[in-house]
C-alpha positions as CSV (number, residue, x, y, z in Angstrom):
1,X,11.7,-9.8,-15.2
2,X,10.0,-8.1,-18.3
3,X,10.9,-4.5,-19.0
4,X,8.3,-2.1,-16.8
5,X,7.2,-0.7,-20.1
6,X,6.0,-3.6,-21.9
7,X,4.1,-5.1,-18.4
8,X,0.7,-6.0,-19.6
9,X,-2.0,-4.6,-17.7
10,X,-4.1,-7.7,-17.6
11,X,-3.3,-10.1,-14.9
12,X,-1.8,-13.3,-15.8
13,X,-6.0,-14.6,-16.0
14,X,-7.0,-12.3,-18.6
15,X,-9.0,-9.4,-16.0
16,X,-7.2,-6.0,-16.2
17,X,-4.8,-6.0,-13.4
18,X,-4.9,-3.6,-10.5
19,X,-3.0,-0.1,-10.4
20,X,-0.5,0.0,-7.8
21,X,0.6,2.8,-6.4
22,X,3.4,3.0,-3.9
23,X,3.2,5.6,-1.0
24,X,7.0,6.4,0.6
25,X,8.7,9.1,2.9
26,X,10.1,9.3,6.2
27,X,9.4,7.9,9.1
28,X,6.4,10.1,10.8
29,X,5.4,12.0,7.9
30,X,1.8,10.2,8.3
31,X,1.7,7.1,5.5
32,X,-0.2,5.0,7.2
33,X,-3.0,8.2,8.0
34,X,-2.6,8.7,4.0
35,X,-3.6,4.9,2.6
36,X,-6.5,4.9,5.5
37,X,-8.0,8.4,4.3
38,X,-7.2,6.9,0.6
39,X,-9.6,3.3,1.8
40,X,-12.5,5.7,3.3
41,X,-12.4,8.1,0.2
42,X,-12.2,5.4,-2.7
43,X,-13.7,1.6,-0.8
44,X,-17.0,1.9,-1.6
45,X,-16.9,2.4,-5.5
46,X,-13.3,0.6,-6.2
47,X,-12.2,-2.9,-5.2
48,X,-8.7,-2.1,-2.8
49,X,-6.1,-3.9,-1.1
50,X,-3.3,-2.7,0.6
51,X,0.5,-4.2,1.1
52,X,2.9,-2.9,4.2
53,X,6.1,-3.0,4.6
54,X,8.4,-2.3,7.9
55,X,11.5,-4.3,9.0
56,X,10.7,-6.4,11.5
57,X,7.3,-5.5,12.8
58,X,3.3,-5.1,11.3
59,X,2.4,-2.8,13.1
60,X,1.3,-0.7,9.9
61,X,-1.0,-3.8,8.7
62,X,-2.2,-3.7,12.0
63,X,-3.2,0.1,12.4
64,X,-4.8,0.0,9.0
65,X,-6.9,-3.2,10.0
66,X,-7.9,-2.0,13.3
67,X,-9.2,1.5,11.7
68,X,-12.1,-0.8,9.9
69,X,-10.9,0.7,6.1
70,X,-10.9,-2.6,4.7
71,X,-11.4,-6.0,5.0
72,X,-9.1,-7.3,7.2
73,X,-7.9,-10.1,5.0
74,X,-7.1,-7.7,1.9
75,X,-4.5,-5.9,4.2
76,X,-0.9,-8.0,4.2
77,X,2.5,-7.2,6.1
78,X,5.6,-8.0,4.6
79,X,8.6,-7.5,7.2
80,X,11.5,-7.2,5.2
81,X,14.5,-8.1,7.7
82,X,16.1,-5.2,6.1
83,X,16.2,-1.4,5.3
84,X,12.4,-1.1,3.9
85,X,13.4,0.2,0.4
86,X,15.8,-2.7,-0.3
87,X,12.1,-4.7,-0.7
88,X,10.6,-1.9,-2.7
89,X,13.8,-1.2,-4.7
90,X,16.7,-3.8,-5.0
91,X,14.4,-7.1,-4.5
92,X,10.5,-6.4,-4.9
93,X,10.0,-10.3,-4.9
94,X,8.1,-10.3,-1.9
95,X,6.4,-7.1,-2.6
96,X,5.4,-8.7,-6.1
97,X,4.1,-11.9,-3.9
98,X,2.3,-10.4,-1.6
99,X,-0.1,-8.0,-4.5
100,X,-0.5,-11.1,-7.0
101,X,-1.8,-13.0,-4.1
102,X,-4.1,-10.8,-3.1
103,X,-5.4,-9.8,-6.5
104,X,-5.4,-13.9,-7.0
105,X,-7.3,-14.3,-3.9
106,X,-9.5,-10.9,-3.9
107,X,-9.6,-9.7,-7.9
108,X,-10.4,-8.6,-9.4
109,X,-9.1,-5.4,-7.9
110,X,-8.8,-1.9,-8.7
111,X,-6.5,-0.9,-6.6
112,X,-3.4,-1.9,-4.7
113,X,-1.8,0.3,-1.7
114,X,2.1,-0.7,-1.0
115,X,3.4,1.1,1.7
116,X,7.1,1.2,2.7
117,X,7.7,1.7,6.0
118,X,9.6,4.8,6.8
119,X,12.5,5.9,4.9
120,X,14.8,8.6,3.6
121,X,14.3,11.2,1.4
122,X,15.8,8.6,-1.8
123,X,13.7,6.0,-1.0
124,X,11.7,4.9,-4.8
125,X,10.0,2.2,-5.6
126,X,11.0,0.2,-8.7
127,X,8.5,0.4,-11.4
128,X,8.5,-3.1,-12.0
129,X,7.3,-3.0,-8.4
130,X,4.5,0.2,-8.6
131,X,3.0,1.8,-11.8
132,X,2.9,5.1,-9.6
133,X,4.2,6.5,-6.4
134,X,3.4,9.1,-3.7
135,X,6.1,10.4,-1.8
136,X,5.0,12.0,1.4
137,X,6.7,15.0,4.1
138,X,5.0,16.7,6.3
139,X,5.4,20.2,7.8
140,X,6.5,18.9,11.1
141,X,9.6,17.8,9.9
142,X,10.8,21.4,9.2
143,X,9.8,24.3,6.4
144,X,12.6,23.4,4.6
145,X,12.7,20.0,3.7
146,X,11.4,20.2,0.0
147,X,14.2,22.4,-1.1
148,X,16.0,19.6,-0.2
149,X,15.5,17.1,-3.1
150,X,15.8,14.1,-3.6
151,X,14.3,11.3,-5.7
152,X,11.2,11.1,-4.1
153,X,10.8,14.5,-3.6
154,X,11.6,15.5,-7.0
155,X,10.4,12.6,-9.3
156,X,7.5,10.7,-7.4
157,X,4.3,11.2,-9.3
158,X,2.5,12.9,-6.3
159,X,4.3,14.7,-3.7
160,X,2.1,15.1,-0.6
161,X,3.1,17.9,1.9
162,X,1.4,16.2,5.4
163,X,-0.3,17.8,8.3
164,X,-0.7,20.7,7.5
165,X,-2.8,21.5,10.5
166,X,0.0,21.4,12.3
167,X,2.0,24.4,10.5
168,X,1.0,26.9,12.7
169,X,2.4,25.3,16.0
170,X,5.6,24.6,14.2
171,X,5.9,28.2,12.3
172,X,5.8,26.9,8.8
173,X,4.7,28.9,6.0
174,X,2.6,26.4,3.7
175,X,2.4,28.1,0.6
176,X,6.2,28.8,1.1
177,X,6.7,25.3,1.6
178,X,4.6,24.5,-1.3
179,X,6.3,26.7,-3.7
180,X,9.8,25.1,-2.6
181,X,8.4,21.8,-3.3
182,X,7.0,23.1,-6.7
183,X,10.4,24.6,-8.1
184,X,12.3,21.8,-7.1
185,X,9.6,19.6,-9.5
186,X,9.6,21.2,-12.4
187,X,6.3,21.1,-13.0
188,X,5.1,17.4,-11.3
189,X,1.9,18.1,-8.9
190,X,2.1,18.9,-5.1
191,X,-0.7,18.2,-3.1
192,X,-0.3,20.8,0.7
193,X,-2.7,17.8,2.6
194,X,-4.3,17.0,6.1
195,X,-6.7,14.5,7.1
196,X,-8.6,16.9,8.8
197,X,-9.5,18.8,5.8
198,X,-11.8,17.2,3.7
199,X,-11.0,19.0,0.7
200,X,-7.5,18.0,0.3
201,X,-8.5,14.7,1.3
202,X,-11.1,15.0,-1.9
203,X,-8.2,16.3,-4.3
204,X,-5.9,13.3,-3.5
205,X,-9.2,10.6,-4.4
206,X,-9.5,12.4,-7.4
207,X,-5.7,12.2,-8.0
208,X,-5.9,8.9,-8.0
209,X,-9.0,8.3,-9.6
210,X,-7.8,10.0,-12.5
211,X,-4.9,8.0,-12.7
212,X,-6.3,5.0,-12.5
213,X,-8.3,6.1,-15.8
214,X,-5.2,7.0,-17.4
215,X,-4.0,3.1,-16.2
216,X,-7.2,1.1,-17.4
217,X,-7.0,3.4,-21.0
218,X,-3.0,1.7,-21.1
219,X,-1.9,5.9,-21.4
220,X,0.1,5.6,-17.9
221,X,3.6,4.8,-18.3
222,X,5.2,4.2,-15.3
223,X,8.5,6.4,-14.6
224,X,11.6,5.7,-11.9
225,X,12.3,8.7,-10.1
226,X,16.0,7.8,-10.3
227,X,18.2,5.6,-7.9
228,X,18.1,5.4,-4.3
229,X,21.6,7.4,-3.2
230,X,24.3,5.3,-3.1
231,X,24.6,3.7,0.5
232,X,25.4,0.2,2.3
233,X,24.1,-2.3,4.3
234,X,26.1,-4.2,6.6
């Protein structure tokens, strides 16, 4: 596989090829809720597709094509018979598979979406896989949880802090929370979100449509937030 670096952004056709942007956290934290906000906000002026991944169900695909954000045909399940990030990660082969077909099928496209189904706080895509990533939390899952690092949490382009309607029924302080999650970034955006705001919903299109300009212009480089933590699989 070509070093990330030197990828072309034309597709193997000639037509610039789509951003991809991969969007992982825990299980919960709202990923699904995030690409289906993303598909209202940014479907009617950019061409989209999104790819899911989950072990052995696709029930993602199947939540995102119920909710009507996209053509039912541009959204594709992968089930990946193991932990999700090994397919994001270790072998993106059928992560790869399943966004070339789609852009071969539906491109030229602007955007691809490739969730992983829930994870742990390491999981990271490869950049041979995703030219950007999101890494989502939300508040539910506890105040604390940005100060606890983490690739995703301290390397992923974007991190998202979820829900944060919900902080007052779970006594979390979000500025608190967001100021954890900014130290422990050195200086990489945080985003405090909830899809019941539609100003945070805004800032997170415009994310994105910024970086996409920054893709198209050939500026973007993508970067590896670092390795998963070492683990097995039995």
């Amino acid at each position: 596989m070509p070093d990330h670096e030197n990828r072309p952004h034309t597709h193997h056709t000639g037509r610039p090829r789509a951003l991809r942007l991969g969007v992982a956290g825990p299980v919960g934290t709202g990923k699904s809720s995030i690409l289906a906000a993303l598909c209202r906000a940014l479907a009617s002026e950019l061409s989209m597709a999104v790819v899911t991944n989950d072990i052995y169900t696709d029930e993602d695909a199947r939540f995102l094509r119920s909710a009507g954000v996209l053509p039912t045909e541009r959204i594709r399940a992968v089930e990946t018979g193991a932990c999700p990030h090994t397919a994001i990660r270790d072998d993106v082969t059928a992560n790869l598979d399943a966004v070339e077909d789609l852009e071969e099928a539906y491109g030229p496209l602007d955007l691809v979406l490739v969730e992983v189904g829930g994870d742990n706080l390491t999981a990271t895509f490869s950049p041979a896989l995703a030219d950007a990533q999101l890494f989502c939390i939300d508040v539910a899952g506890g105040g604390d949880v940005a100060r606890k690092g983490g690739p995703g949490i301290t390397g992923a382009d974007l991190l998202i802090l979820n829900k944060t309607d919900l902080a007052p029924h779970v006594e979390v302080d979000v500025a608190a929370m967001v100021a954890d999650a900014e130290a422990a970034r050195d200086g990489l955006p945080v985003l405090a979100l909830s899809r019941k705001d539609p100003a945070s919903v805004a800032e997170l299109a415009d994310w994105v449509r910024a970086l996409l300009v920054r893709h198209r212009a050939g500026v973007h480089v993508p970067t590896d937030p670092g390795p998963m933590a070492p683990h097995r699989h039995a």
